[in-house]
C-alpha positions in Angstrom: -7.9 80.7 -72.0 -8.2 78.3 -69.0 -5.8 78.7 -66.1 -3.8 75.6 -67.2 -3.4 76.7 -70.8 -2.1 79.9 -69.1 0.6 79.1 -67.4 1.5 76.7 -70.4 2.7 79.2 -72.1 5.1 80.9 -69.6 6.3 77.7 -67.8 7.8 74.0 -68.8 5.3 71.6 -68.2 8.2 69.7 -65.8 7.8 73.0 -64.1 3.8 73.0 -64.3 3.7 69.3 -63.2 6.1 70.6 -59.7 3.7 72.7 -59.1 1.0 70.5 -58.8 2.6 68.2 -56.8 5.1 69.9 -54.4 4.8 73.4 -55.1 7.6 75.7 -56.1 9.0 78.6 -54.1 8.1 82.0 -55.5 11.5 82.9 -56.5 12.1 79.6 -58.1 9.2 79.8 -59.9 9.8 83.5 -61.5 12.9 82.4 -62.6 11.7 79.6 -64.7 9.7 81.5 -66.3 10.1 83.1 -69.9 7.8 86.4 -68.7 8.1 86.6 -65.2 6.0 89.7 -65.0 3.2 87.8 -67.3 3.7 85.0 -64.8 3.6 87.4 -61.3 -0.2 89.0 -63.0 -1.1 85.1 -63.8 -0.6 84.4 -60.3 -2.4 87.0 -58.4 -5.4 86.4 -60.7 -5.1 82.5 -60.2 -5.1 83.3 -56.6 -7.7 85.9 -56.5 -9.9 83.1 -58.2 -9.3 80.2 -55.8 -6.8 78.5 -58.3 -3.6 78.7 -56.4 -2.9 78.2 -53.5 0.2 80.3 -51.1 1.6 78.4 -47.8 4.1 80.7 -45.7 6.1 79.7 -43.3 7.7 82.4 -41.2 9.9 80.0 -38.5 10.8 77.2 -41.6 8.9 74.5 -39.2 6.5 72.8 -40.5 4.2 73.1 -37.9 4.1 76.9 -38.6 2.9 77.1 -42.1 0.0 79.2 -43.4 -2.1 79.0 -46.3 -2.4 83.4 -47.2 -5.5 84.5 -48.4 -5.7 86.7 -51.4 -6.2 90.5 -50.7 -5.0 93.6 -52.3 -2.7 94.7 -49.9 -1.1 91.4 -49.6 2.4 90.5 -51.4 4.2 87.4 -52.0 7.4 86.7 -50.6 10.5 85.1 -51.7 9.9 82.3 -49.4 6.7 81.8 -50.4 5.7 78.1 -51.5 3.3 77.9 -55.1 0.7 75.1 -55.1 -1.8 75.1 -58.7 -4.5 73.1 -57.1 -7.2 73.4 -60.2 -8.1 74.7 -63.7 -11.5 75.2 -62.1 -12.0 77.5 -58.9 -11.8 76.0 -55.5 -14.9 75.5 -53.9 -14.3 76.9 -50.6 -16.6 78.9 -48.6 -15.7 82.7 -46.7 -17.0 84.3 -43.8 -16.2 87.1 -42.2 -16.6 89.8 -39.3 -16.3 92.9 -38.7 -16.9 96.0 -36.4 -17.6 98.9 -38.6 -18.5 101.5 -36.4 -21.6 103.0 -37.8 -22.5 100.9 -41.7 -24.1 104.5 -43.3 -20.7 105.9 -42.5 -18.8 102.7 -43.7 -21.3 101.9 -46.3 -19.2 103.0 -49.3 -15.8 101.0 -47.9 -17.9 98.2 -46.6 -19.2 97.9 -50.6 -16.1 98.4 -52.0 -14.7 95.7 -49.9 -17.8 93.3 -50.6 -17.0 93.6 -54.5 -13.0 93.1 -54.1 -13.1 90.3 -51.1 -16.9 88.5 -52.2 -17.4 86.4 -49.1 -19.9 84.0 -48.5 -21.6 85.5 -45.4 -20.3 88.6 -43.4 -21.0 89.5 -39.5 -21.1 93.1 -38.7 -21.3 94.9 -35.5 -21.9 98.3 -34.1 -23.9 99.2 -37.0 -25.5 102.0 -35.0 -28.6 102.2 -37.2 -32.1 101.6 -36.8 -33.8 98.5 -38.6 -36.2 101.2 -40.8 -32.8 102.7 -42.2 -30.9 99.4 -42.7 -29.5 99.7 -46.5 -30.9 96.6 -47.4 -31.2 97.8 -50.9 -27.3 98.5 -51.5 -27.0 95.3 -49.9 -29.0 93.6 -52.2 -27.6 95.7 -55.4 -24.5 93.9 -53.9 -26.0 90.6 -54.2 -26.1 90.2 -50.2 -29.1 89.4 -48.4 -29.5 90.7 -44.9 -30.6 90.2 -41.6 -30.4 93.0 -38.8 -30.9 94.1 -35.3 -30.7 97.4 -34.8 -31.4 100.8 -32.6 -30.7 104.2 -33.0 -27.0 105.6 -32.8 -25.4 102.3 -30.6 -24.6 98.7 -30.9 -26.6 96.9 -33.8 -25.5 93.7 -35.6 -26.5 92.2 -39.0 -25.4 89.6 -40.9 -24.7 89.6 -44.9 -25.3 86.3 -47.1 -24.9 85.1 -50.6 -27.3 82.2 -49.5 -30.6 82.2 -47.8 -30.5 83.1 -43.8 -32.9 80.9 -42.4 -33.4 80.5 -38.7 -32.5 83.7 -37.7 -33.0 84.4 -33.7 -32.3 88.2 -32.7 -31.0 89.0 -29.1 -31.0 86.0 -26.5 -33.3 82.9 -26.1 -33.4 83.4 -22.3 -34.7 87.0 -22.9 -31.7 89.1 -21.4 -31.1 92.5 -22.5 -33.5 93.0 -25.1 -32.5 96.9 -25.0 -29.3 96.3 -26.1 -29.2 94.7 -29.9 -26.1 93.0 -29.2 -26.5 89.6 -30.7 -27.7 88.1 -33.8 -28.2 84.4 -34.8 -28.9 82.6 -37.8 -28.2 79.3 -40.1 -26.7 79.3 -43.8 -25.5 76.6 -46.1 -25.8 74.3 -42.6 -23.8 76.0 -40.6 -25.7 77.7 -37.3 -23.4 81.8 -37.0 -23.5 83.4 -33.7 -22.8 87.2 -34.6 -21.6 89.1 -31.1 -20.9 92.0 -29.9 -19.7 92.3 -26.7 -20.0 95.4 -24.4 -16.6 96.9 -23.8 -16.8 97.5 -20.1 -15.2 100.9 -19.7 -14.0 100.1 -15.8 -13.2 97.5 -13.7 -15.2 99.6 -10.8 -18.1 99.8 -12.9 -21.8 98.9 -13.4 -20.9 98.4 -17.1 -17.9 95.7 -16.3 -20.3 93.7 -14.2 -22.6 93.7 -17.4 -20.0 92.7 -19.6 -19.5 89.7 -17.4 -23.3 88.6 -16.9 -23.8 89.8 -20.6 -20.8 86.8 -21.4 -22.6 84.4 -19.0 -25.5 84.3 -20.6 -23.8 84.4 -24.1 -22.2 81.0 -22.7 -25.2 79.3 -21.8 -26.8 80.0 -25.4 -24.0 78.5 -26.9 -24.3 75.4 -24.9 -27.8 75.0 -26.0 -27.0 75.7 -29.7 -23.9 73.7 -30.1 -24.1 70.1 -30.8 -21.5 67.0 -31.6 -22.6 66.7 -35.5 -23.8 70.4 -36.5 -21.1 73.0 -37.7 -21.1 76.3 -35.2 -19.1 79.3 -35.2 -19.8 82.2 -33.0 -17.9 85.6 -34.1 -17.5 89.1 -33.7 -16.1 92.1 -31.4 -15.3 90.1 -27.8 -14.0 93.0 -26.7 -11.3 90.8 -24.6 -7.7 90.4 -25.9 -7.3 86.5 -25.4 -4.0 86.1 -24.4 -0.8 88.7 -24.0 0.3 88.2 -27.5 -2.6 90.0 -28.3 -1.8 93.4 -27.3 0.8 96.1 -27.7 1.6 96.3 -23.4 -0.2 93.4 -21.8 1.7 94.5 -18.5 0.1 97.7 -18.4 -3.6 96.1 -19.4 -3.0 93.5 -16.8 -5.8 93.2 -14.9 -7.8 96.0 -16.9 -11.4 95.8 -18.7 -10.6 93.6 -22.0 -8.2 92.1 -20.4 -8.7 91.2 -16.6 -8.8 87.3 -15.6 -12.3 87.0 -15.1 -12.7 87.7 -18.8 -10.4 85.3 -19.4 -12.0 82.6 -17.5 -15.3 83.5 -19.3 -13.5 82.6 -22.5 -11.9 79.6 -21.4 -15.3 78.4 -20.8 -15.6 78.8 -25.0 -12.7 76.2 -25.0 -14.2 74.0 -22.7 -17.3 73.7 -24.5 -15.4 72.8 -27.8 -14.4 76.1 -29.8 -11.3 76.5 -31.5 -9.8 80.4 -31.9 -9.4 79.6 -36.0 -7.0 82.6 -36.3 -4.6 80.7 -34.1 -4.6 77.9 -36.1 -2.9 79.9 -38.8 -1.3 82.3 -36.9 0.4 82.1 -33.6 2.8 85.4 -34.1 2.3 88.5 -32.0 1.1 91.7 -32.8 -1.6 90.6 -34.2 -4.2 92.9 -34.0 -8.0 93.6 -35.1 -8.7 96.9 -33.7 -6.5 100.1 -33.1 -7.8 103.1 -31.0 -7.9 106.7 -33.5 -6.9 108.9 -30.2 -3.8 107.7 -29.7 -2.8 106.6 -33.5 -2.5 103.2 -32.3 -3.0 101.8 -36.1 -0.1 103.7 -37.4 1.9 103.0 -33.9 1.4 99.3 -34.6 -0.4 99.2 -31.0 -3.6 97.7 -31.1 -5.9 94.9 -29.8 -7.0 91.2 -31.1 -10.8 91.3 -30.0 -12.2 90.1 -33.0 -12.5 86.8 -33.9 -14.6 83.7 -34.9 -14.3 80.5 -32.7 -15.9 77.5 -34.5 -16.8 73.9 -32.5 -14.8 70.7 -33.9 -16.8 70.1 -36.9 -16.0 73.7 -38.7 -12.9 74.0 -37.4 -11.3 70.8 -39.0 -12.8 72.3 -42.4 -11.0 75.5 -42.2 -8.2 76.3 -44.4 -7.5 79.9 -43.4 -7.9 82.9 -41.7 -6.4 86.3 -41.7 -6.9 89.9 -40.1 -7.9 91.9 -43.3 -5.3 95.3 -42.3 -6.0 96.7 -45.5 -9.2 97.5 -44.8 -8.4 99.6 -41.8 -5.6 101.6 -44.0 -8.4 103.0 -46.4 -9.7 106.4 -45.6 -12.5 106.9 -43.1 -12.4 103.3 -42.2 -13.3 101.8 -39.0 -11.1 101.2 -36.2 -11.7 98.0 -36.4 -10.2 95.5 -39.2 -12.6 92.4 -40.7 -11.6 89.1 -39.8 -11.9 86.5 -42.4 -12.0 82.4 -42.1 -12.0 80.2 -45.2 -13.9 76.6 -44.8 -13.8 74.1 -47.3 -17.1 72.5 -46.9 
């Protein structure tokens, strides 16, 4: 049964034919319905599939709407506007990052979430494993292929792809910091990723903050040399630096604190300047947003976190994109990371 021949039978086709055109809102929709919970499951699985498509808008402007990506843990609201785009899947392609804080601790959630999510590519950071003990095999059992730069017990980032990884450059061109595996490059489908993961800082006083700094200097000058007018870029991962105040719980008390002191800050603005796009903020300009929530102080189930994970793409990706979310769900499940996965949708 295709997923016109579907909705046939629980709609009008005057009803149908609205929304391929306009859309309907979700109430509107249920109510025309002769089996409205047969018509709620139709939806989720037309969704899940890339058949539908969901645009919220939270402040009824225009400028403010938001195409949802499917997940689990994600509902539809009364509000929300119903486009059926296609009997046949969109094409549209996913990546994603995320900080999982050790992947043989995480591997089991970080499968599970493979299998229910099935992205195109995936960045992960802090894997905290050695390259021997990488589990390329689950991976591939998963029907990723990987790339990896690891080292015993700290930092360590991989990348995860349905496609062949091709061009795949570990740690920095220039040569800096080859102790630290904090940076992983590599091209896929076209598109040159940038997987980073940025040291935290611990103090403003501190050796460690100074490295963070040079660490994002040098991180900059790569970028210039790898970013060019026609070629799609996205650089991604755990910045460890909340962009803007919006981004965290008490930006007063942070003020002028590692993650989110001003010569971070003017680091990042040099991202902008060179042509990258936050793609989460395209979507989403709300506060209390947040990708990462610190387990001593129960900031996840506080609601006070951090937004230092995200992907910044250069003009030619980002005027492909047609999503992006912070993935909460993920961080909900037991022994998860304190970090959520950030996910971008490109239609390519």
């Amino acid at each position: 049964m295709t997923t016109q021949e579907s909705f046939s039978a629980l709609i009008s086709d005057v009803i149908r034919k609205k929304l391929y055109t306009n859309g309907l809102d979700f109430t509107e929709l249920r109510l025309a319905s002769s089996s409205p919970e047969d018509l709620i499951e139709l939806i989720y699985r037309s969704w899940r599939n890339g058949n539908l498509r969901v645009e919220r808008n939270w402040k009824g402007l225009d400028a403010d709407k938001q195409n949802i990506l499917y997940s689990n843990n994600t509902c539809l609201l009364p509000n929300d506007r119903i486009f059926l785009e296609s009997e046949k899947p969109r094409k549209s392609w996913q990546v994603a990052t995320w900080n999982v804080n050790s992947i043989r601790t995480r591997l089991p959630l970080l499968l599970e979430w493979l299998s229910e999510h099935d992205p195109d590519v995936v960045c992960l950071q802090e894997t905290k494993v050695e390259d021997a003990l990488f589990p390329v095999l689950e991976l591939r059992q998963a029907g990723y292929e990987s790339v990896y730069y690891g080292q015993k017990s700290y930092n360590g980032v991989a990348i995860l792809s349905k496609s062949p990884i091709e061009d795949v450059q570990p740690g920095f061109l220039s040569g800096f910091d080859p102790q630290n595996a904090r940076l992983l490059s590599a091209s896929i489908s076209g598109i040159r990723l940038i997987n980073v993961y940025v040291p935290q800082g611990q103090t403003t006083e501190s050796d460690k903050f100074q490295y963070k700094l040079t660490f994002f200097a040098e991180l900059i000058a790569q970028i210039r040399q790898e970013n060019t007018a026609d070629k799609p870029l996205a650089i991604m991962g755990d910045f460890n630096i909340a962009p803007k105040a919006e981004d965290l719980a008490d930006p007063e008390a942070m003020l002028n604190k590692v993650s989110f002191h001003p010569k971070e800050h003017a680091l990042l603005a040099k991202l902008t300047d060179i042509g990258l796009s936050d793609i989460f903020r395209k979507f989403n300009t709300r506060a209390g947003q947040y990708s990462w929530w610190d387990f001593r102080t129960r900031g996840f189930e506080r609601g006070a976190g951090m937004r230092i994970d995200y992907i910044l793409a250069n003009s030619v990706l980002t005027s492909s994109c047609q999503a992006c979310i912070i993935d909460t769900g993920a961080r909900e499940q037991d022994r998860p990371s304190d970090h959520a996965p950030v996910i971008g949708e490109f239609k390519l």
